[in-house]
Every structure is written in C-alpha cells, then in structure tokens.
N, C-alpha and C positions, 0 to 999 in steps of 0.2 A: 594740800587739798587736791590738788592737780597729782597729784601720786594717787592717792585712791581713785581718784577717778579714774583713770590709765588703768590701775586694777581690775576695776569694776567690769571696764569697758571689754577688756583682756577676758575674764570669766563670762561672762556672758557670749563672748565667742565663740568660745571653748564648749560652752554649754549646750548653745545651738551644737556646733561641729555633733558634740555627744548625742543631740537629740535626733538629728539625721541619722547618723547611724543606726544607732537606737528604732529609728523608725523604718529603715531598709532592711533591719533583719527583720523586724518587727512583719515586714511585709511577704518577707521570704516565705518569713517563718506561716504563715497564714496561708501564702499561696501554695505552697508545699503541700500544707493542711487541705486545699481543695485541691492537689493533684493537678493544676495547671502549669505548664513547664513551657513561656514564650524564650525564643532566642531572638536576639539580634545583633546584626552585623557579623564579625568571622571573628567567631568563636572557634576553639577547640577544646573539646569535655574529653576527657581521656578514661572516665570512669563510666560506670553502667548509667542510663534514664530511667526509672522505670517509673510508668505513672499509669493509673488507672481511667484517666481522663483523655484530652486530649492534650497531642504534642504538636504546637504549633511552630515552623521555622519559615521567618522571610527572606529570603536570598539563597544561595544558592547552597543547597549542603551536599557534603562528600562522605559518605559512610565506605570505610576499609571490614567493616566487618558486615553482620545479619541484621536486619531489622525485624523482628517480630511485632506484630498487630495481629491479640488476640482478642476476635469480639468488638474490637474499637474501630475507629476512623483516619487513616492518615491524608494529608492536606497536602499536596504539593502546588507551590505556588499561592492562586485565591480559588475560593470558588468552596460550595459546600457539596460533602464527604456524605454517600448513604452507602455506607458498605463497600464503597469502589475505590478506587483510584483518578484522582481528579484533578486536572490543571488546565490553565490557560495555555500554556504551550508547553509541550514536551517531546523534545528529543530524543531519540534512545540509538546509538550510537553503535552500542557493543552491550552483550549480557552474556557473559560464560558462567555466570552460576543457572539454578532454575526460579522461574515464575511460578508459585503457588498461589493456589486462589480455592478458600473455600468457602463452600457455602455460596461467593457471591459472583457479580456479572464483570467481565471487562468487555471496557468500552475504547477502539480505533478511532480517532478522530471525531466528530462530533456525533450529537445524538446520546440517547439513555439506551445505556444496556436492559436488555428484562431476560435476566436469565439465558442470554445468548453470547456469544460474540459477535459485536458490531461493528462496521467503521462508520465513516462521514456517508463514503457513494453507496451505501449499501452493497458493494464487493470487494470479497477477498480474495487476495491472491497471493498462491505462493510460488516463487522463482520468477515471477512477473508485476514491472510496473503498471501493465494495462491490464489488467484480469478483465475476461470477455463474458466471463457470466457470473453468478450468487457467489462459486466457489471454482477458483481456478487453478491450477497446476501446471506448472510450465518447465521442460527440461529442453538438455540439447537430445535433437533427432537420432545423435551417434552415441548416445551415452549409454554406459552399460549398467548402470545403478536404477534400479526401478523407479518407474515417477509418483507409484503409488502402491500400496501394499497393506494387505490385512494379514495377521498373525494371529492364532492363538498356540497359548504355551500352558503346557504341563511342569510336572516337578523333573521331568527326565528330555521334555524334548520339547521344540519348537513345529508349529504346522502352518504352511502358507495355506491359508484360505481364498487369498486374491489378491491377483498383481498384473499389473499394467506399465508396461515398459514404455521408452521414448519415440517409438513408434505408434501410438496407439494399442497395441497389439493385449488383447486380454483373456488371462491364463487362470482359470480357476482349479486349486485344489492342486497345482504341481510346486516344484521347489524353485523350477529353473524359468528362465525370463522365455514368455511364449512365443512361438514361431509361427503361430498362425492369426489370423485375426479373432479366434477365438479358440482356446485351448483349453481342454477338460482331461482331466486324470482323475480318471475315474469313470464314474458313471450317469447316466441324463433321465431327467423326468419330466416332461412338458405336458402339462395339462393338469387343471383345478382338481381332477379327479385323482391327478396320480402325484401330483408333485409332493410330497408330505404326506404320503396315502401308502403308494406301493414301490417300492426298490425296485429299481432299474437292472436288470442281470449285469453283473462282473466289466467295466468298460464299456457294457453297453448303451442303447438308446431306447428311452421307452415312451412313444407320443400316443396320449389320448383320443386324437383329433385327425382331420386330413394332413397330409406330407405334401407337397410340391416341389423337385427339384427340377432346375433348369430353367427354362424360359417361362416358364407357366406360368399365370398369376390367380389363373382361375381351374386349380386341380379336379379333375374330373371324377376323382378314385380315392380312396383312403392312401395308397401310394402314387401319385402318377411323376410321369420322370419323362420330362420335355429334350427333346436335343432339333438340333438343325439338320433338315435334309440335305445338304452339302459338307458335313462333320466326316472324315473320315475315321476316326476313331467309333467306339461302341454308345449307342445311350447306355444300356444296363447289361453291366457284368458280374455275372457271379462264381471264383474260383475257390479253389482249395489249395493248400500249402504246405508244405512239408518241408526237411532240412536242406533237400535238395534238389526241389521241383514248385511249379505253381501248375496245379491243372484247372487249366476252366472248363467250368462246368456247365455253363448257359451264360447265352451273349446275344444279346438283339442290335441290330445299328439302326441307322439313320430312319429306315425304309421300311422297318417295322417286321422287316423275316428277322428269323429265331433262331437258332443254332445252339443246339445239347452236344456237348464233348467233344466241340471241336475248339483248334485255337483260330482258324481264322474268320474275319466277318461272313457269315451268312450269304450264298448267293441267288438259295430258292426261298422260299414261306417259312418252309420247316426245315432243315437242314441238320440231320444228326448222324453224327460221328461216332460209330458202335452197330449195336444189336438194337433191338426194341422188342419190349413183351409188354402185350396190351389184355387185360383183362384181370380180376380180381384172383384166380386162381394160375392167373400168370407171372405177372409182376410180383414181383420179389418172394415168386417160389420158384419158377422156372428161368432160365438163362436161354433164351432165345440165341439161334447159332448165330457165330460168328459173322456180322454186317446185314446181319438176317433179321426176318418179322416173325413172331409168334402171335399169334391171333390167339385167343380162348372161342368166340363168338363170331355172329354171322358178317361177313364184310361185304358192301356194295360199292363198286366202285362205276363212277360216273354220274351221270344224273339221275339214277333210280333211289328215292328215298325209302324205296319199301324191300329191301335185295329179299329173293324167292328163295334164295340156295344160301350155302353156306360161304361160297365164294360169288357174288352176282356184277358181272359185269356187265354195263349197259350204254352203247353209245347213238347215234342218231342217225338215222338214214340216209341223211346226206353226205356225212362224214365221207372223207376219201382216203384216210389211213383208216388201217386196220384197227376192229375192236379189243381184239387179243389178239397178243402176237408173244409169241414163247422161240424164244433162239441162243444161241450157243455163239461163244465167239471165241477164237485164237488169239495170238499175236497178231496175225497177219492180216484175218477176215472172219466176218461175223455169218451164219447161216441159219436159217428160219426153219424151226422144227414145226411149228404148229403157228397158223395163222387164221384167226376170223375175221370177215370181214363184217360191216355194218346192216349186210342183208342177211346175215349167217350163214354164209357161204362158208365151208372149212378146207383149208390149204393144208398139205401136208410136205413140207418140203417147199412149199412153193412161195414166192419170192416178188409175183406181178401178182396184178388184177384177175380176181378170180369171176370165170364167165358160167362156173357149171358152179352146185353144190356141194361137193365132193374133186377137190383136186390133190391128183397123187403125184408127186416129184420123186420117181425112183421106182421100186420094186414095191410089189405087195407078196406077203404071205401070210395065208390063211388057216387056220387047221381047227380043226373042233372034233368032239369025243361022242357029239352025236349022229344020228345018222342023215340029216340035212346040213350042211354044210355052206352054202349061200343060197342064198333065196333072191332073184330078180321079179320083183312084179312092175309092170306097166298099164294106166289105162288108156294111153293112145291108141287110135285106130292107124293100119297099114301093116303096122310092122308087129307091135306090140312090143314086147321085152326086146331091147337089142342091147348088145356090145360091137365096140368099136376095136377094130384093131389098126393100129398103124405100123409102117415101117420106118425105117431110117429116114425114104424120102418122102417128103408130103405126098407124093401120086400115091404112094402105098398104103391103099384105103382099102380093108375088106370091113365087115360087116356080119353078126350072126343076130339071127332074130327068128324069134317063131312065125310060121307062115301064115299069117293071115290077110295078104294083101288081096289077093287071086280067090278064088272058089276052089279051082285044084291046087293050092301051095299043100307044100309038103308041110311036116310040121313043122322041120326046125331050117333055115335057109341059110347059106353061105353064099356069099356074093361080094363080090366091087362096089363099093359106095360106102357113104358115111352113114350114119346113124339122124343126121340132124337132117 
C-alpha cells in the first residue's frame, strides 16, 4: 500500500513539473502572439528580436551590432517613450557610428523636446563646457580648422558659402579662411531695394542708402568720408593701376584741399598736376598745353562776379600789390613785363609803385602807316601838352610844351623844368 502510494506521490510530481512547463511555453507562446519581448537580468540572445510592439530591457544592455526602431518606442532605463529617446540617466561616453532620428525630437538633459533640439539650461554648446548664449561654438584662437562653415555641393564640386575662423573673422562666398574682419568674394548689395533686386557689378559694392566712412556717425552726403585733421596720410584717394605703375588720380587730405594728378598730399585748395581744359567744347576735345589752362568761356578773376571781357581781372583799391602782373623769369631772376596796379595805373617794365598812368622802363618805339602818329592832348592850363625829358642826372630836367602860359609864348617852348 505504501508502494503505490510513493507512486502516486512520485506522478503527481512529475505532473505538476509537466504542467509548469507546459504552462511557461504555454506563456511564451501567447506573449510572442502579442509581440511583447521583457528581458531580465544578463542575458545574451545571439539571434535576431524582432517584435512589432514594444521591447522592454531592465538593466543595463550592450548591443555589438544596429538597433532599428521603425515607427515604434524604445525605453532605456524607466520612463515613457513618445517617439524619443528616454531615461532617467544616461551617459554617452563615445558614439563612432551615426545618430539618426526621423521624423522625431531629441531631447539634452531635461525637458520635452517639440520638434527641436533641447537640453536642461536651455544652451548648446559646441567645444564648450559653459556655452554663453542659445547656441555656442567654441575653438582655440590659433586653430586653423574653421569654427563654423556653410557648404553647398553639386555633383562636380563643393562651394563655401560661409566661414568663420578662430579668430572671429568672417569670410563669405571664398574657399580660404578670412583675413579680414569680414571678407567677400565676390560682390555686395546692401539695401531692401537692391539686396535680391539688382546685381552688384563684378567684385563690386552696390549701397542703396547713405555711405559713411571714418569717424562719421551722422553722414551728411550719400558718400561722406570723415578723417582727422592731424592724419598725415589722404582722407580720399582715387588711383589707377597697371603692371608696372599705380597713378593717382585725385586725393584730398586732412584739410580738405584737393589734388588731380599729382602723388603728393595737396598744399593749395586745388592743387593739379598737368594741363586743364575747362568748357564743354574743351574738355575732352582739346588738350590744353603743357601745365597750361585752356578756357572755352568768359573768366573773372578776383572779386568781380559779373567779369565784362573775356579775361576780367578785378582787385580793390586799397590792394598794395599789383592787380596783374605778367613777368618772365630765368634761372637766376624774374623781370616784370607788364604790371597793373589797383588804381589802373600800367607798368611796362616796371618793378615799384607806379605814381603816373603810364610807366615805361626802357625804350619806346612807335610807328604807324598813317599820317598822325601820336597824338598828345592836355586840358590843363599853363603849359598844356608837355613832355618831360630827363638825363642821366636828376638836375637834367628839360621840358617841351605848347606855349600858353604868357600872352606872347610861342607856340611850342623848350626850357629847364619839369613838367609836374
């Protein structure tokens, strides 16, 4: 009796053992059926997963190969999964493969991603533990790898559209890291009107608006160009260039005189180095001589704004130099051909202060083809017409004059005395 019972006992055992099992495949086989696939503890699967549902692991898992999640949610650690990537702590150490993400948000440290990339501080930084603003870039100062760089690419070539080097220094539309604080290769368009409107010519600069360079803040001009009155160099230069020359062409300095064709700074108003031809049927049909002016029209010079003649020179009464003055010079010494003075007295030859209207320094000669030849008239009384003759020595004073001082003068008198 005790023998079957020992049987009895023995199969029922056995029965259970079979009905557990029985009921862990039984479970498998179910959970398989809803695509649920839990792991626990350290396991190693050496075969594919593939589940339609979710895959949940607790503890710490180590993938040697790709994870795909297509459409679905993966779980790391706790915490629930909306299209992201989710844990209560995670380290990331090293990645030499790539991070793809479609469709949805990664999220830095804490916070919900919406469609952006986020962290905790709300700032990212790259090369930097302390990023200073939304999005920072940080390199060394001597590096020669750019810190930032935009690209686009064709099927044949590569184009830098923008780059900024470890200097700050930013270089649009060139290949090479930029040398200035801001470098263009190419060409500029600045203004709402023209930026995406109208092409800038070849290299060049094309502004809608006022220019101001220099010290300026409040340009007074569509160009104005500031420099310092103690600047020895030019405010505004403009030259021309060739393989083996630079010629400037106009150049203003500090003091605001002007200078055409010459190379050094300006020492008068106008200052030009060449010829000049002034008038419409002048400039740039005739070449005015060598250092020389060519007028077309009437010129006044001085304070007359109305010139009478075609050459009108006009100075003031008081003036103590000469109003025109026409002279010749040598090497050695300069000599006055023609001199007027302020009262219109005219010098011929002469050199001082003129006391008569008519002054001759040298010889006169006379000749004419009619039959008067000079004419003297006077309206003074005593003498009437006179000429003066002098000699070598002051005493040598004669005198001709017509006779009308006397009742009996003769008509025409010759004597000793002066005229005045």
């Amino acid at each position: 009796m005790s023998i079957f019972s020992g049987l009895r006992a023995r199969s029922r055992f056995l029965l259970q053992k079979f009905d557990s099992v029985v009921r862990t495949l039984i479970s498998v086989t179910i959970s398989l059926l809803f695509v649920t696939v839990s792991v626990y503890g350290a396991t190693t699967i050496s075969t594919n997963i593939q589940t339609g549902g979710t895959l949940t692991v607790t503890g710490i898992a180590h993938f040697t190969d790709d994870i795909n999640v297509n459409g679905r949610e993966l779980n790391l650690g706790t915490g629930s999964a909306t299209t992201t990537i989710t844990g209560l702590t995670a380290t990331l150490t090293s990645l030499s493969g790539d991070l793809d993400l479609y469709g949805g948000d990664l999220g830095l440290g804490t916070g919900s991603a919406t469609t952006t990339l986020t962290s905790a501080s709300s700032l990212l930084g790259i090369g930097t533990t302390t990023p200073g603003g939304r999005f920072s870039i940080s390199a060394i100062s001597v590096g020669t790898t750019p810190v930032f760089l935009v690209s686009t690419s064709t099927a044949t070539a590569t184009g830098t559209a923008l780059i900024i080097n470890s200097n700050g220094r930013l270089g649009i539309g060139g290949v090479n890291l930029p040398t200035s604080v801001l470098d263009v290769t190419g060409n500029a368009a600045i203004g709402s009107n023209l930026a995406g409107v109208s092409a800038a010519p070849s290299n060049g600069l094309l502004v809608q608006g006022i220019t101001g360079i220099g010290g300026t803040t409040s340009p007074a001009g569509t160009l104005s160009v500031s420099g310092s009155p103690s600047q020895t160099n030019a405010t505004f230069l403009v030259s021309t260039s060739t393989a083996t020359a630079t010629t400037t062409a106009l150049i203003i300095n500090s003091n605001g005189r002007l200078g055409i064709g010459g190379v050094n700074l300006p020492t008068s108003v106008l200052d030009v180095t060449g010829n000049v031809a002034i008038g419409s049927n002048r400039a740039g049909v005739n070449a005015a001589p060598s250092n020389g002016l060519l007028v077309q029209g009437i010129t006044g010079i001085g304070g007359t704004t109305s010139p009478a003649g075609t050459l009108s020179v006009s100075g003031q009464a008081s003036q103590t130099n000469a109003t025109f003055l026409v002279s010749t010079s040598t090497a050695t010494a300069t000599t006055t051909a023609i001199l007027v003075d302020s009262d219109g007295r005219v010098g011929l030859g002469a050199t001082t202060t003129l006391t008569r209207q008519l002054g001759v320094v040298g010889d006169i000669m006379q000749t004419s083809g009619g039959t008067t030849t000079l004419v003297i008239t006077s309206s003074g009384t005593g003498f009437g017409s006179c000429i003066e003759l002098r000699g070598s020595s002051s005493s040598d004073i004669y005198r001709i004059y017509i006779g009308n001082k006397y009742a009996s003068a003769t008509p025409l008198m010759v004597e000793v005395g002066s005229c005045r």
